[in-house]
KOLVO-848409 format. One record per residue (C-alpha): x, y, z. Coordinates in nm, 4 decimals, decimal comma. Example, Ala and Ser with C-alpha at 12.3 -4.5 7.8 and 13.67 -1.06 7.14 Angstrom:
<recs>
<rec c1="1,2300" c2="-0,4500" c3="0,7800"/>
<rec c1="1,3670" c2="-0,1060" c3="0,7140"/>
</recs>
This chain:
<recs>
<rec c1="-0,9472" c2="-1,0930" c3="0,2355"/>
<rec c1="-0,8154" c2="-0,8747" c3="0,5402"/>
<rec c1="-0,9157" c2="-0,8882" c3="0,8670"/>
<rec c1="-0,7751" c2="-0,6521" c3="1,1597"/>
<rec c1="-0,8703" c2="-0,7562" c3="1,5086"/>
<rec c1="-0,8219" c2="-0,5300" c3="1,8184"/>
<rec c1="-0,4603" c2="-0,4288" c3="1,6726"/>
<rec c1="-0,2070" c2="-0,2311" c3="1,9569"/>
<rec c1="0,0655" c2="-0,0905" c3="1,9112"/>
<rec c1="0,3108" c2="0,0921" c3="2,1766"/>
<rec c1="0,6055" c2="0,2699" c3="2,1342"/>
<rec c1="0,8823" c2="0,3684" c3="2,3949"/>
<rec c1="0,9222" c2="0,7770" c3="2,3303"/>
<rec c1="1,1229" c2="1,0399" c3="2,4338"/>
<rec c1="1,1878" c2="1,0391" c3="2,8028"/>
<rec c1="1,0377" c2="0,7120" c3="2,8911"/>
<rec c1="0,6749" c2="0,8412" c3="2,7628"/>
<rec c1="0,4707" c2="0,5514" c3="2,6060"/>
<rec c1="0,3367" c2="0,6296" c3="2,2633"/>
<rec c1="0,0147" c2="0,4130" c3="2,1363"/>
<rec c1="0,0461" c2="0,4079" c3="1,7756"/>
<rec c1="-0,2504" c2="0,1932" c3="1,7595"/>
<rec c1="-0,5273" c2="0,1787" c3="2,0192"/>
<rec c1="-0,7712" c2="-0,1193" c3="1,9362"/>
<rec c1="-0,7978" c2="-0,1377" c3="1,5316"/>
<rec c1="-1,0377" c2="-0,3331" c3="1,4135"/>
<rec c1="-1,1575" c2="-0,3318" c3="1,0233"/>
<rec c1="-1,2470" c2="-0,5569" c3="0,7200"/>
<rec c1="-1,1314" c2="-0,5175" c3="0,3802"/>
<rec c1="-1,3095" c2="-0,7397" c3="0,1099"/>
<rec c1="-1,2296" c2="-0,8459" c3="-0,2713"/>
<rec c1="-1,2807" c2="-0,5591" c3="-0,5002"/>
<rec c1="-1,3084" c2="-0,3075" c3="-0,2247"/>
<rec c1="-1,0462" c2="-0,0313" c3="-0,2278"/>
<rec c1="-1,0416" c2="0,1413" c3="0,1552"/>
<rec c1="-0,8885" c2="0,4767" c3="0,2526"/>
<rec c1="-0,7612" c2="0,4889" c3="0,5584"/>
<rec c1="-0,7635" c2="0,8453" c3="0,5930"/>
<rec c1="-0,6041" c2="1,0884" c3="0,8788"/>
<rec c1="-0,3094" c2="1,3401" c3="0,9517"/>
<rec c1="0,0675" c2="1,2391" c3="0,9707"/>
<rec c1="0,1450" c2="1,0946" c3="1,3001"/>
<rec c1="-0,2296" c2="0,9178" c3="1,2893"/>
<rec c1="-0,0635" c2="0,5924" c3="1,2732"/>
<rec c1="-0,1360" c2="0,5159" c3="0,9382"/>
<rec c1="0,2012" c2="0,4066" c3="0,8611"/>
<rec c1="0,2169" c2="0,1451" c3="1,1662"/>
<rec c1="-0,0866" c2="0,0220" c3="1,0417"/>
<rec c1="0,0218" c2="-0,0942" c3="0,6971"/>
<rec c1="0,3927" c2="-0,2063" c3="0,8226"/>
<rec c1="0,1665" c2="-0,4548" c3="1,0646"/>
<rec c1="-0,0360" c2="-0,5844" c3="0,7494"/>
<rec c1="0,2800" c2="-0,6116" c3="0,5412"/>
<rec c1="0,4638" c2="-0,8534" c3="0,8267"/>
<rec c1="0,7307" c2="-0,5785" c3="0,9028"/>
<rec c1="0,6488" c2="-0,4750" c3="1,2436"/>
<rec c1="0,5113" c2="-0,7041" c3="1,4886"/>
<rec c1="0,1469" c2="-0,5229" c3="1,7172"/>
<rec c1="0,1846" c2="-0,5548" c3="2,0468"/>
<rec c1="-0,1744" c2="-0,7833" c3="2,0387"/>
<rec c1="-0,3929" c2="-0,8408" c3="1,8113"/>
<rec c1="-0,4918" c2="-1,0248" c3="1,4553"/>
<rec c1="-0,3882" c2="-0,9558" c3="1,0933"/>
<rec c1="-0,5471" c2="-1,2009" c3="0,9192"/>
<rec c1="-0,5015" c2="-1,2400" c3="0,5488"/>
<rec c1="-0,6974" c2="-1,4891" c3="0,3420"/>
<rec c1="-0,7387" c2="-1,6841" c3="0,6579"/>
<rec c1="-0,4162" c2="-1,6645" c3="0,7484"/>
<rec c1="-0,2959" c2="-1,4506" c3="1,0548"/>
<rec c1="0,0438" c2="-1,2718" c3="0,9444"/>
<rec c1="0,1442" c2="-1,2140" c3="1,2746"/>
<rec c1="0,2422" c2="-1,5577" c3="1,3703"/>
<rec c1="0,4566" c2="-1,5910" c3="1,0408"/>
<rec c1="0,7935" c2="-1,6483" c3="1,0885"/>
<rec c1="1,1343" c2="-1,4620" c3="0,9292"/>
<rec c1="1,0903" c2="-1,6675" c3="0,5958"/>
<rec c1="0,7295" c2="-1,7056" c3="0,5595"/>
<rec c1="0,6926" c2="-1,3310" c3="0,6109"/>
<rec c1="0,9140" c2="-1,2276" c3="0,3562"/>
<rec c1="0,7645" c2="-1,4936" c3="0,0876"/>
<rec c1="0,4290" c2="-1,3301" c3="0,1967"/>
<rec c1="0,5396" c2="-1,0206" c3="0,0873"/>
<rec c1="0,7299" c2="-1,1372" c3="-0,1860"/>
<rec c1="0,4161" c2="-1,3502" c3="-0,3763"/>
<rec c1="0,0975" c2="-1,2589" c3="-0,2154"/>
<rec c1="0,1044" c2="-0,8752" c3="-0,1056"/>
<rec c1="0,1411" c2="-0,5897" c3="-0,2733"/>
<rec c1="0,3272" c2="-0,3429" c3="-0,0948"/>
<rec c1="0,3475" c2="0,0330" c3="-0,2074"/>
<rec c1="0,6310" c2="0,2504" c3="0,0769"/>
<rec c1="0,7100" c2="0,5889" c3="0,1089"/>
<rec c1="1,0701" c2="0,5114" c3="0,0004"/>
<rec c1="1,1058" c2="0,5974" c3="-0,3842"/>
<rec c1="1,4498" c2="0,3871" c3="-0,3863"/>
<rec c1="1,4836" c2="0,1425" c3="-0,7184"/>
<rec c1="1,8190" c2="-0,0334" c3="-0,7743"/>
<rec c1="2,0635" c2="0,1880" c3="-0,8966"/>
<rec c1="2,1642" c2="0,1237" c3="-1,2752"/>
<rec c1="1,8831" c2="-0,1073" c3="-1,3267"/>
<rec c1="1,6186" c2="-0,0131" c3="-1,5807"/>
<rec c1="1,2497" c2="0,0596" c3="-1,5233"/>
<rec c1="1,1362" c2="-0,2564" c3="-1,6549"/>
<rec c1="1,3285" c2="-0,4894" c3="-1,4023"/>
<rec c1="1,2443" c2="-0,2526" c3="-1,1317"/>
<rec c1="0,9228" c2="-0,3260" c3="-1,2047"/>
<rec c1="0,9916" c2="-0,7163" c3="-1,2691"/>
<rec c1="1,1757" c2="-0,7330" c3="-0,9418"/>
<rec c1="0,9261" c2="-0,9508" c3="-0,7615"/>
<rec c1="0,8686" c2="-1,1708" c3="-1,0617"/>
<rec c1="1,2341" c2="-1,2655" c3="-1,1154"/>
<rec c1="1,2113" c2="-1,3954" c3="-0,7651"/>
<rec c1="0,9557" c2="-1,6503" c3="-0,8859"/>
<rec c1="1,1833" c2="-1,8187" c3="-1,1418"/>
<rec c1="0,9398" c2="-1,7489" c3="-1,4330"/>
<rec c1="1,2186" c2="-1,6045" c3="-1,6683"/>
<rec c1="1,3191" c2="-1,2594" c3="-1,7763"/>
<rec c1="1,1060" c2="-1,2423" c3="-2,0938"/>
<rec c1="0,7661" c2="-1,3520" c3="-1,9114"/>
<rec c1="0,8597" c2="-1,1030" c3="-1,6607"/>
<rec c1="0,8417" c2="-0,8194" c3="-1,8748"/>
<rec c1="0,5650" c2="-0,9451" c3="-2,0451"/>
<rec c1="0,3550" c2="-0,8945" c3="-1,7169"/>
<rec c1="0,4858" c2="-0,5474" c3="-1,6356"/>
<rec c1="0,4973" c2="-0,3673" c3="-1,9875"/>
<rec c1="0,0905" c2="-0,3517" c3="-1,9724"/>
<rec c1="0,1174" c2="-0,1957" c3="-1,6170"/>
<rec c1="0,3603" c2="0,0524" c3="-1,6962"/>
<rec c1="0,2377" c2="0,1501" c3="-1,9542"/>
<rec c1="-0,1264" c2="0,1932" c3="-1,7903"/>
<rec c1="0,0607" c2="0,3940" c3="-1,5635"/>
<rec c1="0,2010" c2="0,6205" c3="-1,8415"/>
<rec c1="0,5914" c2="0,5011" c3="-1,8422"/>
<rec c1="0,5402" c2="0,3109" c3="-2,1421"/>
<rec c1="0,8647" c2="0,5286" c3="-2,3504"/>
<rec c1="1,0707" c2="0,5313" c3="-2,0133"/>
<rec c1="1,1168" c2="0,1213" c3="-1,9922"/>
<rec c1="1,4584" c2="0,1640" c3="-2,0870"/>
<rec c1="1,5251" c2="0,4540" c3="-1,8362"/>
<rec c1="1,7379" c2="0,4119" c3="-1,5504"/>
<rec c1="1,5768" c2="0,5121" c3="-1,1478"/>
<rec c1="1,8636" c2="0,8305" c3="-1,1936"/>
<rec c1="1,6732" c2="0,9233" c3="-1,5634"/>
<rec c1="1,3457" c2="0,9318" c3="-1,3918"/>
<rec c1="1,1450" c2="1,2091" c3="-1,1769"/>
<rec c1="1,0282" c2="1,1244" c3="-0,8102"/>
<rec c1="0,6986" c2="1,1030" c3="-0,9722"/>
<rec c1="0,8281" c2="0,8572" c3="-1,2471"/>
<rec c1="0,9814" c2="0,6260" c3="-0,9494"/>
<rec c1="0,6728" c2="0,6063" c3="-0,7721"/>
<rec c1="0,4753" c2="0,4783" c3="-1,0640"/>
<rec c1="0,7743" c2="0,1904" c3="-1,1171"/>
<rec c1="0,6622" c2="0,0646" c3="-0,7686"/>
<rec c1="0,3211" c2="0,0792" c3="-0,7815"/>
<rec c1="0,3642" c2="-0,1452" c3="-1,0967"/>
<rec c1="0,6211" c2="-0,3780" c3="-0,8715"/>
<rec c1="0,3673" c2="-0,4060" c3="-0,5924"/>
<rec c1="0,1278" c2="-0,5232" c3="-0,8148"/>
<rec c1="0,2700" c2="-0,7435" c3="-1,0838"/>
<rec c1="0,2580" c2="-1,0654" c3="-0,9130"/>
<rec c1="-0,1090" c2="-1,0044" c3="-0,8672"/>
<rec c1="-0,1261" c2="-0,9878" c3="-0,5125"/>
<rec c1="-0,5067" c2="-1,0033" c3="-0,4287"/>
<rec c1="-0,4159" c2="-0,7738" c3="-0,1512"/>
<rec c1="-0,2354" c2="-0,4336" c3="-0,1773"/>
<rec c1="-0,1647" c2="-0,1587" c3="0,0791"/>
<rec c1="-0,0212" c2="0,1530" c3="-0,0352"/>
<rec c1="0,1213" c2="0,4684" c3="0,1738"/>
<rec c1="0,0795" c2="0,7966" c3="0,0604"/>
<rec c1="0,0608" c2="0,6126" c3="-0,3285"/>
<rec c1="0,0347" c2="0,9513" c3="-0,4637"/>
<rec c1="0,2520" c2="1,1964" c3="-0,2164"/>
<rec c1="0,4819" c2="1,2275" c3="-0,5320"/>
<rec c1="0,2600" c2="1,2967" c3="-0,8534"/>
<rec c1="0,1332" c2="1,5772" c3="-0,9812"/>
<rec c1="-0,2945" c2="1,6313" c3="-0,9751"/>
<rec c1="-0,2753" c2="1,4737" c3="-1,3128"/>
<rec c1="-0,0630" c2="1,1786" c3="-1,2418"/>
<rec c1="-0,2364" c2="1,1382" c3="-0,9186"/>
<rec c1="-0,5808" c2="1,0933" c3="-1,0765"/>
<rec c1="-0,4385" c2="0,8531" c3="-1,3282"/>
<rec c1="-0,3231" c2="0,6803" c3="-1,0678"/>
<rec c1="-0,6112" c2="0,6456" c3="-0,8460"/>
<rec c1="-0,8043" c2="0,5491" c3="-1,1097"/>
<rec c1="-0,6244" c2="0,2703" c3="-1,2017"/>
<rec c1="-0,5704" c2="0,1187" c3="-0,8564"/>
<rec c1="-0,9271" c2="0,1318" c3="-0,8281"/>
<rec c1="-1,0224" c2="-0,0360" c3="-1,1813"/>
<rec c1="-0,7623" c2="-0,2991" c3="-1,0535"/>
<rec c1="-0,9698" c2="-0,3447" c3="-0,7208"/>
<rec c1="-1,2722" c2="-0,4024" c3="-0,9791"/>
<rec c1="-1,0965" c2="-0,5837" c3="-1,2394"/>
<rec c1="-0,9399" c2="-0,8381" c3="-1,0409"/>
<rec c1="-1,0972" c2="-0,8488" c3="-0,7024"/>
<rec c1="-0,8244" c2="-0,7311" c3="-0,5359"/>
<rec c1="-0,8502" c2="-0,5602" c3="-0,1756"/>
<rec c1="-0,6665" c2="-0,2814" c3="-0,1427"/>
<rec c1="-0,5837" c2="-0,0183" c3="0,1904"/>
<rec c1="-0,4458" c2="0,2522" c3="0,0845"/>
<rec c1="-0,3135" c2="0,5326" c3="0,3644"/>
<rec c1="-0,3440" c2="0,9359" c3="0,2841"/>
<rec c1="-0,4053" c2="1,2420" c3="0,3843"/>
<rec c1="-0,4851" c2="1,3512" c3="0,0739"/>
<rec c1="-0,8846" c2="1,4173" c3="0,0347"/>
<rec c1="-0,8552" c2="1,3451" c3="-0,3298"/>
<rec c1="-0,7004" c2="1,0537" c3="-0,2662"/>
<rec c1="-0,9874" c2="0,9714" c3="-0,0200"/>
<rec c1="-1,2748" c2="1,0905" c3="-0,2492"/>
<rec c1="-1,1615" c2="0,7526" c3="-0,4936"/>
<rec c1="-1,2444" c2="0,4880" c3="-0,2530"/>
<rec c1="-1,5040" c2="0,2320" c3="-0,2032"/>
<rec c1="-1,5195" c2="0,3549" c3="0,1882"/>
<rec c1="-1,2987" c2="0,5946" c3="0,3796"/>
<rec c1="-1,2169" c2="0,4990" c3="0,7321"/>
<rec c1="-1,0783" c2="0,7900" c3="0,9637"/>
<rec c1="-0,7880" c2="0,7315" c3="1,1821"/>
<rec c1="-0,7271" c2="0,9725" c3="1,4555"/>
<rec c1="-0,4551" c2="0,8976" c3="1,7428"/>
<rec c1="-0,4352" c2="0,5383" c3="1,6930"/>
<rec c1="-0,8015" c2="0,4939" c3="1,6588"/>
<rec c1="-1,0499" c2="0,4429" c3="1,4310"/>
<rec c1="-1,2799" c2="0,7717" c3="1,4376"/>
<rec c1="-1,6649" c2="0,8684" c3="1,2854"/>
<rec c1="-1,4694" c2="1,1960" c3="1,1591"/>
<rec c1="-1,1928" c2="1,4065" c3="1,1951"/>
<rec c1="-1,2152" c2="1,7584" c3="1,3120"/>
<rec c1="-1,2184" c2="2,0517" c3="1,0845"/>
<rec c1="-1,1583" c2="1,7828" c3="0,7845"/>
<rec c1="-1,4583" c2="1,9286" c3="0,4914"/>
<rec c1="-1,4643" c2="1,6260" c3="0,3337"/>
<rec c1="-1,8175" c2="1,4004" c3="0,3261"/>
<rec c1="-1,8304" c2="1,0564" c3="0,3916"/>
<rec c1="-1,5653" c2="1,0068" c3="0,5978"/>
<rec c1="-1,7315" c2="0,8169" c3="0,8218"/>
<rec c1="-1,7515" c2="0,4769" c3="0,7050"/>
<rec c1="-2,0198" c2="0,4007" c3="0,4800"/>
</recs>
């Protein structure tokens, strides 16, 4: 489902200094699998997924998605890629102001024409899976950071996207929420055969995943110093 070929990615820094986000990535990620991509802030974790989701271009390199390589898509293909086939979860925690949970969560599926009944029919079940079920009424203002997070982990995937990446999913929740949460991202990966990459530096977050790869500096890593957590290598 998602292939990464020999991915760079270079940025200009302070003082003319050349940063390489990305030094040569190269990793699979197949149906049903859910993948941590596991390392400290400034890994390059984040480059990595804005790459996959066609909102940063690499410097060279393939991201190739159901046979398709994202990275020759142009302005509008890109942004119907996103739209209908991925399922993208930010750091951002922004919903439209004054809109309820339920069309925050619908967003993507009022895009596809299907109607504004349907749409909530879809996105009820996930919200409620994801424990918002009395809040669909609630404005983004009404809810907690925690509360906002879930709304867009139920937008990313209620078009059904049989690939998700998610950064930091669970930087917001509480232990609790957290392993609700991982739970049911990875009975979706089961469920439904999606493929999902999800970014953290969170070794709980890690500890749910089919395989963990470590990210250190731009590159992919057997293991990351001083990190007690087994199996990080990829297995």
């Amino acid at each position: 489902m998602l292939e990464l070929d020999a991915l760079v990615k270079r940025y200009r820094g302070f003082g003319g200094e050349t940063i390489c986000a990305l030094d040569g990535v190269s990793m699979t990620v197949t149906p049903g699998e859910l993948i941590a991509l596991y390392g400290p802030s400034g890994s390059g974790k984040t480059t990595l997924l804005a790459i996959v989701a066609a909102l940063m271009r690499p410097d060279s390199g393939c991201v190739v998605v159901d046979g398709v390589d994202v990275v020759g898509l142009g302005e509008q293909d890109a942004a119907r890629y996103r739209r209908l086939e991925l399922g993208y979860v930010g750091q951002s925690l922004e919903l439209i102001a004054g809109v309820p949970a339920i069309d925050n969560a619908a967003l993507k599926l009022f895009d596809t024409r299907i109607g504004v009944r349907e749409a909530h029919r879809r996105v009820v079940p996930l919200l409620d899976r994801l424990g918002l079920g009395q809040r669909l009424r609630h404005r983004g203002d009404q809810l907690s950071a925690g509360e906002r997070q879930r709304v867009l982990i139920a937008r990313a995937l209620a078009t059904d996207p049989k690939l998700v990446v998610a950064d930091e999913p669970t930087g917001s929740l509480d232990t609790e929420r957290s392993r609700e949460v991982l739970t049911l991202l990875r009975e979706l990966c089961e469920e439904r055969g999606v493929a999902m990459l999800l970014a953290t530096h969170d070794p709980q977050a890690a500890a749910f995943a089919t395989r963990t790869r470590a990210l250190l500096d731009g590159r992919l890593v057997d293991r990351l110093p001083d990190v007690p957590l087994a199996g990080l290598q990829e297995r």
